[in-house]
N, C-alpha and C positions, 0 to 999 in steps of 0.2 A: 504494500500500500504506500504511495507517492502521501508525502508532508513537505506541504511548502509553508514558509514562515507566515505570519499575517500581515507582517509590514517587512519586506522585504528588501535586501540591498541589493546595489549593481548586478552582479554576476546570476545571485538567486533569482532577480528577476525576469533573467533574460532564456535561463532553463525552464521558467514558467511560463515564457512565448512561445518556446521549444515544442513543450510538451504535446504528443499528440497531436499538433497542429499543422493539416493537410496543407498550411501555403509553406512550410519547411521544406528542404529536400529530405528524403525519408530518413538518410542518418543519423539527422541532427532532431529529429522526432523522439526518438526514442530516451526516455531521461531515467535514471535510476536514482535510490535514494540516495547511494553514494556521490552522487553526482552533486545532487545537492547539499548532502552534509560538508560535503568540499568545500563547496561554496560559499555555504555560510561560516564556515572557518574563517575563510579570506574576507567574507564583507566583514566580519568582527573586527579583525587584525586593523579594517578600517576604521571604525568605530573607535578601536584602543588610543588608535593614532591622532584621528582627530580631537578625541577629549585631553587626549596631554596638548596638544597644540591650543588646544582653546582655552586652557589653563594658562599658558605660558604664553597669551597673549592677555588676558586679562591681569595677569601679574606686571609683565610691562607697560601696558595704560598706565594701572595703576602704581608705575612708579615714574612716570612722568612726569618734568618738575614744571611749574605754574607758567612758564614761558619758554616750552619746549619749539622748537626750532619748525617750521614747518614740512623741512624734506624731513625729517624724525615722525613727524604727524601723519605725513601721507605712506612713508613705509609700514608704518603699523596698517593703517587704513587699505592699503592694498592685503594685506598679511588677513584681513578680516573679512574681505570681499570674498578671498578665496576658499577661504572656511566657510560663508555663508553660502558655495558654491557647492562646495562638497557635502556641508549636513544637508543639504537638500536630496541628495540623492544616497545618502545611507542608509543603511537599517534601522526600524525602528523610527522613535518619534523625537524629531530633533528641531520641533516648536520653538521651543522657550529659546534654546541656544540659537535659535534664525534670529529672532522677533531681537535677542538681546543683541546680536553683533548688528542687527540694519541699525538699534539705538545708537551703539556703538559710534559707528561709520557718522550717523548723523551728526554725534558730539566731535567731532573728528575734523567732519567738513567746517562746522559750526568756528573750530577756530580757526580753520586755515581762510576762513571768510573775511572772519575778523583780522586777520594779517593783509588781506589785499585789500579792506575797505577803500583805498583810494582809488586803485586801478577798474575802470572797468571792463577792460578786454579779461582781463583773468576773471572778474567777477560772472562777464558772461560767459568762461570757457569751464568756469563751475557748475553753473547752472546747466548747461548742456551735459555735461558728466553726470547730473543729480538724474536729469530725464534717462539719460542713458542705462544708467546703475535702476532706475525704479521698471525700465523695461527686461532687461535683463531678469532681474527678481522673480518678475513677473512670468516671465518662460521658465525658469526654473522652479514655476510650480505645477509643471510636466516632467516626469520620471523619464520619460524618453528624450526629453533637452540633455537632463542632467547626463542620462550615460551615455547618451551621443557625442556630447562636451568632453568628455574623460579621455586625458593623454591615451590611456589604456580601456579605452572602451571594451563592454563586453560584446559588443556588435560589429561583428564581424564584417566584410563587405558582402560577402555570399548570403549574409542573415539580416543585410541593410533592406532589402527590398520584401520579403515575408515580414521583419519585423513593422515595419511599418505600412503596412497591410494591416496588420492585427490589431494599432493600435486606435484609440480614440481620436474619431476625426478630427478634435481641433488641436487636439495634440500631433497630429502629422500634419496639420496645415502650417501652425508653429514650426514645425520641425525643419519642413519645407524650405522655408525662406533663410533656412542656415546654409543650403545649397547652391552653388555657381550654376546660372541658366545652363549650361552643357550638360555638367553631372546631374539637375531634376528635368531636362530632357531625358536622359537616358536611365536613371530611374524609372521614368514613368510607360519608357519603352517598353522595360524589361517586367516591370509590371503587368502592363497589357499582355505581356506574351505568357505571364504565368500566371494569367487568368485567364487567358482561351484554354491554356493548354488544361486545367483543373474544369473546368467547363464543359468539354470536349470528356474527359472521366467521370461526369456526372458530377461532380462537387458543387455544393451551392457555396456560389463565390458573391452574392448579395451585399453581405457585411464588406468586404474586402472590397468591391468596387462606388462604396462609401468615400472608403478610406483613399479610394485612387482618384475619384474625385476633388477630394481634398487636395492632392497634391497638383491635380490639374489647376483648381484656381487658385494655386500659390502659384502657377507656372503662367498662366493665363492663357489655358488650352482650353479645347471646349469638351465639356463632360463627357461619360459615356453614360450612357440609358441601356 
């Protein structure tokens, strides 16, 4: 009997796309409990990593002296973006530790503002950074952003085109627009051909051309019916 976690990290999540799921190619179907007890070994080993990290950055804020240097400010501030980057797509529930590092980030920006109050080319090169960092966030509240993002994604190229079949359409529509027009052309190519071809074997591919949909009008092709 297959046990998959409830809140799942990178790797585990991506053997639960796996599973059983006729847009895979059949080898990569078949998943065992081993498979995922692996797994979740490794998304923990992330989890351990992350919580020391986020410790030892909340130690250095707070030794931060009352008129710390602004490049000092924005290396931590970067240091917190990419933590806020990573618990998004961990195991488990990493809420509170989001919610605390965007305050974070905010107090951060807050006085790198106060350093350029005169200037306003930097003051508007902030504000563009603020819209940017609140969009970003914001796709990273798609579990398929986050492990697509991942130097070491678990999504293979051969598992780029089923997986995102499978997944929820505005979460591949999102996904979509992190692609160079050539590569979600040919995406969406390879798509259509491995939905004729599961079409043609009787598969209801319904769901799936939902999903391809989606990635047409990130691409600005016209649907398929």
């Amino acid at each position: 009997m297959i046990r998959f976690s409830p809140l799942p990290g990178a790797r585990e999540r991506q053997l639960k796309r796996r599973w059983n799921n006729p847009l895979f190619p059949e080898n990569l179907r078949e998943v065992i409990q081993m498979d995922i007890n692996r797994a979740q070994r490794e998304d923990q080993r992330e989890v351990e990593a992350f919580n020391k990290a986020f410790r030892q950055l909340l130690q250095d804020v707070s030794e931060l002296e009352g008129k710390a240097e602004s490049e000092q400010i924005l290396l931590l501030k970067e240091q917190a973006d990419k933590l806020y980057e990573q618990a998004s797509g961990l195991a488990g529930d990493f809420g509170e530790e989001r919610q605390a590092l965007q305050k974070l980030v905010q107090a951060m920006m807050k006085a790198v503002r106060a350093g350029a109050a005169n200037d306003p080319r930097a003051l508007y090169e902030l504000d563009q950074e603020d819209l940017a960092r609140q969009a970003h966030y914001e796709m990273l509240g798609f579990h398929l952003i986050c492990d697509l993002l991942r130097p070491d994604s678990p999504i293979s190229r051969e598992e780029l085109v089923p997986t995102l079949l499978s997944e929820r359409p505005d979460a591949v529509e999102a996904a979509a627009g992190f692609f160079e027009p050539p590569m979600l052309a040919e995406l969406i190519e390879e798509a259509e051909a491995l939905l004729g071809k599961l079409q043609a074997a009787g598969e209801d591919t319904a769901q799936a051309e939902v999903r391809l949909n989606a990635l047409k009008r990130q691409a600005g092709v016209a649907e398929s019916h």
